[in-house]
ChimeraX commands (.cxc) that place a marker at each C-alpha (Angstrom):
marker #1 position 11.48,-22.03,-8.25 radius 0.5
marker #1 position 13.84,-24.26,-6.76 radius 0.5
marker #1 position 15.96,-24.26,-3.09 radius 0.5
marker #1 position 19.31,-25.50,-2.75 radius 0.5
marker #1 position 19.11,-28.24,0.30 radius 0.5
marker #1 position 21.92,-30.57,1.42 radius 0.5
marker #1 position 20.73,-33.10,3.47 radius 0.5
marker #1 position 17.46,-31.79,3.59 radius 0.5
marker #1 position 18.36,-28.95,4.90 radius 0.5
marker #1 position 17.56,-25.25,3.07 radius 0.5
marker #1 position 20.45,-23.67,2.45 radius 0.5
marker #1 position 19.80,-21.00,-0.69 radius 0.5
marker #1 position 16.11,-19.96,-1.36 radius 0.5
marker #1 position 15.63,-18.77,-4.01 radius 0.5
marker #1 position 18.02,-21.12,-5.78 radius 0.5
marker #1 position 17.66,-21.09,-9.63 radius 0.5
marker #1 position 19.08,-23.91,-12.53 radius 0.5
marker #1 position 21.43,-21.00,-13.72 radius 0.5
marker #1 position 22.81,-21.02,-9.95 radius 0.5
marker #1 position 23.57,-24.56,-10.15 radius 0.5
marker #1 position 25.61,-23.92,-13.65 radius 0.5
marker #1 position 27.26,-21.15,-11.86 radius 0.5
marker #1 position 28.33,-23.51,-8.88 radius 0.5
marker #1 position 29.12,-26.05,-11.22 radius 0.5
marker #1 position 30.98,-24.88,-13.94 radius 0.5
marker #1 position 32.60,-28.40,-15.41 radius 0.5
marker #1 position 29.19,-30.12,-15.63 radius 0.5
marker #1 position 26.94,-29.81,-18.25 radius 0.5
marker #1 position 23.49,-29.38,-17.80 radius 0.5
marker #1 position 20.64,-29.79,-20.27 radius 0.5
marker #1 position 18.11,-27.80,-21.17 radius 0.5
marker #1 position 15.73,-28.69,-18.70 radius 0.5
marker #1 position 17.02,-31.29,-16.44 radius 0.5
marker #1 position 15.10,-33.71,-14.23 radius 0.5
marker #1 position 14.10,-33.49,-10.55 radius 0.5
marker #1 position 16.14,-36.92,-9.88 radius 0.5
marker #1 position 19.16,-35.23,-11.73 radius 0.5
marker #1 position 18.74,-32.04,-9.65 radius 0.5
marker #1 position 18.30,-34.34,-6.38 radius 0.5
marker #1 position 21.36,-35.46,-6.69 radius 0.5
marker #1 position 22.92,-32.05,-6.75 radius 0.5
marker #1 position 20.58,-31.25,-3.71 radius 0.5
marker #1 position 18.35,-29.04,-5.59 radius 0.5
marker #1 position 14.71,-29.32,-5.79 radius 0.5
marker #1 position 11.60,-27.87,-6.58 radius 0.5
marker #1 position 9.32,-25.65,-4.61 radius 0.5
marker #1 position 5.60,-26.23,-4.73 radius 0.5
marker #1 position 4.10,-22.53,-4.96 radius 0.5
marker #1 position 1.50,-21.97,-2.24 radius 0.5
marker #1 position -0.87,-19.35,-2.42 radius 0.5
marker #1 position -0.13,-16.71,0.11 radius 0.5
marker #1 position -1.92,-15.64,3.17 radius 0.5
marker #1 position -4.99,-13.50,3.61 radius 0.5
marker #1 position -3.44,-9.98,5.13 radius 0.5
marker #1 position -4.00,-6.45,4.54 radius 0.5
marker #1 position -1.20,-5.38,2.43 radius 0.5
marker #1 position -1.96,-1.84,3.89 radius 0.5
marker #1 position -1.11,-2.60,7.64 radius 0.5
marker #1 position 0.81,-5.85,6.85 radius 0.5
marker #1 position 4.02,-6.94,4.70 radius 0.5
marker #1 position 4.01,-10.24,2.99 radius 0.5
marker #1 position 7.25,-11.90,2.67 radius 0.5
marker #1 position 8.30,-15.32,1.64 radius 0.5
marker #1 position 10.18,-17.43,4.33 radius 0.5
marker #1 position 12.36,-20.24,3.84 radius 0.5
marker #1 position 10.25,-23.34,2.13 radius 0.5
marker #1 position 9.56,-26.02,4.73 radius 0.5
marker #1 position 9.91,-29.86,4.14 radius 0.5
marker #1 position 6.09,-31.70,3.97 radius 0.5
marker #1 position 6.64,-34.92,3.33 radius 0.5
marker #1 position 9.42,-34.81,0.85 radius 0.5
marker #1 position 8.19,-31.59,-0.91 radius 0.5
marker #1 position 9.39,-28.46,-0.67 radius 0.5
marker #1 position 6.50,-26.00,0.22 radius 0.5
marker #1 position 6.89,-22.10,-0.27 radius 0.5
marker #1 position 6.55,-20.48,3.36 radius 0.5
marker #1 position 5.21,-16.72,3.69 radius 0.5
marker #1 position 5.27,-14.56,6.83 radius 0.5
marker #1 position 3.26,-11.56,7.28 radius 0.5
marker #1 position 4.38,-8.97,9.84 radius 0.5
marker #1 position 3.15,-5.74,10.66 radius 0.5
marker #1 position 4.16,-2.99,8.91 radius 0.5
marker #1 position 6.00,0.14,10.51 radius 0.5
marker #1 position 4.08,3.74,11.51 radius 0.5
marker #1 position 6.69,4.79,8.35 radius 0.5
marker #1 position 5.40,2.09,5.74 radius 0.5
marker #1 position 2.03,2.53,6.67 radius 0.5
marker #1 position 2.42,6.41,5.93 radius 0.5
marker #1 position 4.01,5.57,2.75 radius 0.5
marker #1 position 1.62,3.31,1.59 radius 0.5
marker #1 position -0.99,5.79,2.80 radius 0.5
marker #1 position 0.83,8.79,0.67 radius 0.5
marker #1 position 0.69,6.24,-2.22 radius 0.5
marker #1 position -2.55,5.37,-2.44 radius 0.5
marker #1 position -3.88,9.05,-2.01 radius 0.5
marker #1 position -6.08,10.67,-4.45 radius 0.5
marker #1 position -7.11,13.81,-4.15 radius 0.5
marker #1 position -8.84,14.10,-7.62 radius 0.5
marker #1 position -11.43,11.05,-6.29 radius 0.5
marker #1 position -11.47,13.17,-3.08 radius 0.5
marker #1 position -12.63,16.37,-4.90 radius 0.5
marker #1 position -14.79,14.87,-7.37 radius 0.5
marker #1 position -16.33,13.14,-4.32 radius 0.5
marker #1 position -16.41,16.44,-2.33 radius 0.5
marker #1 position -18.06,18.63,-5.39 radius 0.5
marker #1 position -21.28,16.99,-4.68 radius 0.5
marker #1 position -21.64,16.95,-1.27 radius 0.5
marker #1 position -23.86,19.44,0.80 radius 0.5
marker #1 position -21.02,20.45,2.80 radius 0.5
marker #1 position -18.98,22.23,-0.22 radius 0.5
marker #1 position -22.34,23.57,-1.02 radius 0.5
marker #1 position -22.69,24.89,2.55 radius 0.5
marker #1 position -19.06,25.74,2.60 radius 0.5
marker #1 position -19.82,27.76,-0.47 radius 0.5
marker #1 position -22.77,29.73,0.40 radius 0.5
marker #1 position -20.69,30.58,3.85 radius 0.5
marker #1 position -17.98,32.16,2.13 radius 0.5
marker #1 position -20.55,34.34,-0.33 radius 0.5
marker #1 position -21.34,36.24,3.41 radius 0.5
marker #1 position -18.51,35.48,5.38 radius 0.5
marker #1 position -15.12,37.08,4.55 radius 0.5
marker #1 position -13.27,34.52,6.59 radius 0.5
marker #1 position -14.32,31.79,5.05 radius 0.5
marker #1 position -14.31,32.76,1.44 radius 0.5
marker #1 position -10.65,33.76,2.13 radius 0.5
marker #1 position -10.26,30.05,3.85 radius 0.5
marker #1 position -12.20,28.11,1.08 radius 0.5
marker #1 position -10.25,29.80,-1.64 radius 0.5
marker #1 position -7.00,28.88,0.36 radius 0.5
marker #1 position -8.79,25.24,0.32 radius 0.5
marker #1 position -9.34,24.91,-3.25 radius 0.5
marker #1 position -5.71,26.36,-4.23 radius 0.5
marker #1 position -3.92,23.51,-1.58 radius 0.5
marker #1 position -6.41,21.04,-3.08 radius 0.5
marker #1 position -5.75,21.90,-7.03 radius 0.5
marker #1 position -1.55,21.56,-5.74 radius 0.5
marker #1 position -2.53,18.38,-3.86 radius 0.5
marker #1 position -4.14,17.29,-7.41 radius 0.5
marker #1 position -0.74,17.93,-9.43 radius 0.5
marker #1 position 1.48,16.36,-7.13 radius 0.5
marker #1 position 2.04,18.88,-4.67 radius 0.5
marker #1 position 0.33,17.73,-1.57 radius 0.5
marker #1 position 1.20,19.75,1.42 radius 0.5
marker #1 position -0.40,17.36,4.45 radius 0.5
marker #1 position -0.02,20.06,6.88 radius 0.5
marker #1 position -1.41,23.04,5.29 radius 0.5
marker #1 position -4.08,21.17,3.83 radius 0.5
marker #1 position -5.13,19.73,7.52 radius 0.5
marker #1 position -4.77,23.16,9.09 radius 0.5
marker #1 position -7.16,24.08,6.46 radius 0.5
marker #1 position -9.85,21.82,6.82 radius 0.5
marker #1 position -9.90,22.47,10.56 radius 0.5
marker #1 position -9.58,25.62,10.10 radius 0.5
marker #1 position -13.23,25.60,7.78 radius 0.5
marker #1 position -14.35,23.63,10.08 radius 0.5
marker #1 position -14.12,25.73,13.22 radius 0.5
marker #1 position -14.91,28.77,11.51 radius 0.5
marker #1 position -18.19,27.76,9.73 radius 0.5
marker #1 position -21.23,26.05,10.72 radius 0.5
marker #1 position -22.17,22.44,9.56 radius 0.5
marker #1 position -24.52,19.86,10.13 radius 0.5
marker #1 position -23.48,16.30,11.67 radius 0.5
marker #1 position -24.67,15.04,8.05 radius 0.5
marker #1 position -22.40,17.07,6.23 radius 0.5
marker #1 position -19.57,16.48,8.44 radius 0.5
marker #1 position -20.23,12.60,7.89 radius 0.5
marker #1 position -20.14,13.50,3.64 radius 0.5
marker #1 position -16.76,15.51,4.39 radius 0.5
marker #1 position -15.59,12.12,5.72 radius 0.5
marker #1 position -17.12,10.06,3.24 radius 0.5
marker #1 position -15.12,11.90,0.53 radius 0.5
marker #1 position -12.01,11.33,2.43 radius 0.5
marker #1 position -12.51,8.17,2.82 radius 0.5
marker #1 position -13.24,7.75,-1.42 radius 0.5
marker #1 position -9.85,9.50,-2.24 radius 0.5
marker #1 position -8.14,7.22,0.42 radius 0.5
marker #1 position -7.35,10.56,2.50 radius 0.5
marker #1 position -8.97,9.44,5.62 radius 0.5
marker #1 position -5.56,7.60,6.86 radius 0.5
marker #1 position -4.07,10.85,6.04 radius 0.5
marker #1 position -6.37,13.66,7.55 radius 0.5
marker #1 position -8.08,13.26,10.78 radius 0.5
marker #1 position -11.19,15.67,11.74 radius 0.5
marker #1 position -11.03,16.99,14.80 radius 0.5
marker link #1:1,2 radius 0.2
marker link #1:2,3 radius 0.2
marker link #1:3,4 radius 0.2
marker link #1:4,5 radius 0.2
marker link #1:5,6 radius 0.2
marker link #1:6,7 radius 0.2
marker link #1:7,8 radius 0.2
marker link #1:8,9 radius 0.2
marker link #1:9,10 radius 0.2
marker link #1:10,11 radius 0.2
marker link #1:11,12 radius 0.2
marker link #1:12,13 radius 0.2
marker link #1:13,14 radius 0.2
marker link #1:14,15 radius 0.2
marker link #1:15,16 radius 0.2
marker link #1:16,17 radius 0.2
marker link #1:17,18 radius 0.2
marker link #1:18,19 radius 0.2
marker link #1:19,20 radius 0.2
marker link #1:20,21 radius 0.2
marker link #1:21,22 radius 0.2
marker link #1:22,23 radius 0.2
marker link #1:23,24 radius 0.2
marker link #1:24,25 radius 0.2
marker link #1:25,26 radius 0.2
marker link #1:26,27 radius 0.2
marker link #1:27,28 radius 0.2
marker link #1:28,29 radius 0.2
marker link #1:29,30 radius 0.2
marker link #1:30,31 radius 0.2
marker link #1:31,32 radius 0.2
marker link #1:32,33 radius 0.2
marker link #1:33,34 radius 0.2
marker link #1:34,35 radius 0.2
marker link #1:35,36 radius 0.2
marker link #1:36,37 radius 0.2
marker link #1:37,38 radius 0.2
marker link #1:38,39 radius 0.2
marker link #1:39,40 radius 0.2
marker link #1:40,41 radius 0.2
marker link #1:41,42 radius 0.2
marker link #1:42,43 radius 0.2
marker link #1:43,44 radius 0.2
marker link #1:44,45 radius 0.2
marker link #1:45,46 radius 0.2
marker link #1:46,47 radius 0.2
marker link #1:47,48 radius 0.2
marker link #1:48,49 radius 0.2
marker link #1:49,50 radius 0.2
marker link #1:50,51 radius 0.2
marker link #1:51,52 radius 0.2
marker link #1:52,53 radius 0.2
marker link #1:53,54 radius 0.2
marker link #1:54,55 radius 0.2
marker link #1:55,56 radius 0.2
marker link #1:56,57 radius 0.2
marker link #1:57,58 radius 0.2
marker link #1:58,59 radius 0.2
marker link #1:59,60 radius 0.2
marker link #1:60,61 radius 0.2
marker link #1:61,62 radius 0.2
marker link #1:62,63 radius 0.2
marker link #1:63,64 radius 0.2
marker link #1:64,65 radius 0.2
marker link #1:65,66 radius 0.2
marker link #1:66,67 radius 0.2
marker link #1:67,68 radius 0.2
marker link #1:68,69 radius 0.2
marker link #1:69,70 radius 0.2
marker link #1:70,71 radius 0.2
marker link #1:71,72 radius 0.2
marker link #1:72,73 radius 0.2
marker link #1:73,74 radius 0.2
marker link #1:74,75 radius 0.2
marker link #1:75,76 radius 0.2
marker link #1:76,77 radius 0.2
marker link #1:77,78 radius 0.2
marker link #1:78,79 radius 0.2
marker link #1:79,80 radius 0.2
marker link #1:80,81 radius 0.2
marker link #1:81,82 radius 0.2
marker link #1:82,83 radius 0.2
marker link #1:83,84 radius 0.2
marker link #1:84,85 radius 0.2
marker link #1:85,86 radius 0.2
marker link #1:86,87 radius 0.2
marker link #1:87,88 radius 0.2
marker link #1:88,89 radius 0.2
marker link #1:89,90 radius 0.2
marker link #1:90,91 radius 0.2
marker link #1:91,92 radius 0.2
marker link #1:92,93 radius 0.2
marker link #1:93,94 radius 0.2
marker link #1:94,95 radius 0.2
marker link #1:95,96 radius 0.2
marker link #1:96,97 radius 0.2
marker link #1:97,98 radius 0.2
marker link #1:98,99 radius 0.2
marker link #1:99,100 radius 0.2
marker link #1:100,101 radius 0.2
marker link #1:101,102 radius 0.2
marker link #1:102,103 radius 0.2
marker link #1:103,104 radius 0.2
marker link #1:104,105 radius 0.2
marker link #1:105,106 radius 0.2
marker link #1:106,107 radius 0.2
marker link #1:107,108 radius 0.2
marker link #1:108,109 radius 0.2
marker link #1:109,110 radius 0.2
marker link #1:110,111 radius 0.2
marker link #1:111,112 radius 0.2
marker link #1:112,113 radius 0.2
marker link #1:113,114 radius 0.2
marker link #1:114,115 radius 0.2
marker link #1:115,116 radius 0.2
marker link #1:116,117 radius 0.2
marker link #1:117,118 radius 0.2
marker link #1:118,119 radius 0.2
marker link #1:119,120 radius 0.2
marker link #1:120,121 radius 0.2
marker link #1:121,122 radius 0.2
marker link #1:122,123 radius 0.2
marker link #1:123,124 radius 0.2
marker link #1:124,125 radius 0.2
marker link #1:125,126 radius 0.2
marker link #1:126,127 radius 0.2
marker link #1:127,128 radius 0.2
marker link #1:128,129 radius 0.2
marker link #1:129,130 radius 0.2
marker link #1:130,131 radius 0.2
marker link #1:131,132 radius 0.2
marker link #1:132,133 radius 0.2
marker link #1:133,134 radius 0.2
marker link #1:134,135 radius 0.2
marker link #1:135,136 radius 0.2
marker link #1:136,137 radius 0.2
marker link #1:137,138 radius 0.2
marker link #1:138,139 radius 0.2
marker link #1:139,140 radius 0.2
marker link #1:140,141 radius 0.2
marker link #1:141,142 radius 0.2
marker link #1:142,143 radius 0.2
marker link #1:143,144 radius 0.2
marker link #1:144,145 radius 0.2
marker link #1:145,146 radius 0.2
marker link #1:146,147 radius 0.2
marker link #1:147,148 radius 0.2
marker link #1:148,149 radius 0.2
marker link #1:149,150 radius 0.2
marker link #1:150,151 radius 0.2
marker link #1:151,152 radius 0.2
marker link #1:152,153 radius 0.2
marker link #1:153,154 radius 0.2
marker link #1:154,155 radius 0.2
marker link #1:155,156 radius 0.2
marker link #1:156,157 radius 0.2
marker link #1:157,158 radius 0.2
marker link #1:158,159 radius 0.2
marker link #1:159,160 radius 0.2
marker link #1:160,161 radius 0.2
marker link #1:161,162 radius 0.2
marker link #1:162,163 radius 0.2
marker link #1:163,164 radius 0.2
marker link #1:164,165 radius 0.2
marker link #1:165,166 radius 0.2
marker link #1:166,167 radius 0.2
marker link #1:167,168 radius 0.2
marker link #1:168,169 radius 0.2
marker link #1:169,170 radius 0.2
marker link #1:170,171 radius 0.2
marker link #1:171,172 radius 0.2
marker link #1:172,173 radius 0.2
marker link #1:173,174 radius 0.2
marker link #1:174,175 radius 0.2
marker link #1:175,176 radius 0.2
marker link #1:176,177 radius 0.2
marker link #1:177,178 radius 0.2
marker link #1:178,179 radius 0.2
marker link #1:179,180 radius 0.2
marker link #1:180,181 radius 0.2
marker link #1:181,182 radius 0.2
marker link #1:182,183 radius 0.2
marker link #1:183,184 radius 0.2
view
């Protein structure tokens, strides 16, 4: 990794050895030419740093322009936040719903959701809806807002404990849903 720096001063970054036989086309190069050959065509190496602690889900990393530290070239990074529409994305990405179910099929609340809908026509008919967004959900098919309306919609029409609300939450969480789907 190289940069391209007249008088000390960056100029191109990333700047490659096949850049500097494109800009200079009558000069031959060898194979793998010095730094004190490349100095004198202003081009010099870039000492790779290691970059900063961030949370890629929040944060982009990006490199910046290499600074000058006494007469070395270090790679520069910048994190910056990431937009409400990268953060979804990266959200969306990172979803699995087959962790989520696997997660949920244990818990006491899909038991208790279960034994609500053997006595409860409502629910059965909102658990089955449930299951058929979740199986969707697990081929591809995720459709965010039907599949919130129908957790809330389980929610508010059956009765669970604070512990099984906690283990509906904890499987969210496992199939990175919980950035997705909010309990009210």
């Amino acid at each position: 990794m190289y940069i391209l720096a007249p008088n000390q001063i960056a100029e191109i970054f990333p700047y490659s050895i096949g850049d500097l036989r494109r800009d200079n086309p009558n000069t031959s190069f060898p194979r793998n030419p010095s730094d004190a050959l490349l100095a004198s065509y202003d081009v010099f190496p870039v000492v790779t740093q290691a970059p900063p602690e961030h949370d890629p889900a929040t944060q982009n990393l990006n490199q910046a322009t290499p600074t000058l530290v006494d007469g070395q070239w270090l790679q520069a990074w910048q994190v910056t936040d990431a937009s409400a529409k990268e953060i979804t994305e990266r959200q969306r990405a990172a979803a699995d719903y087959n962790i989520f179910w696997d997660a949920l099929m244990v818990s006491t609340i899909y038991t208790s959701i279960r034994e609500q809908s053997f006595v409860s026509l409502p629910m059965n008919t909102l658990a089955t809806e449930f299951i058929a967004l979740i199986g969707d959900a697990k081929a591809g098919r995720a459709n965010e807002t039907a599949i919130l309306a129908s957790i809330n919609a389980i929610l508010t029409t059956g009765t669970f404990t604070d512990d099984e609300l906690a283990e509906l939450q904890v499987a969210l969480a496992a199939g990175k849903l919980d950035g997705i789907y909010t309990l009210t």
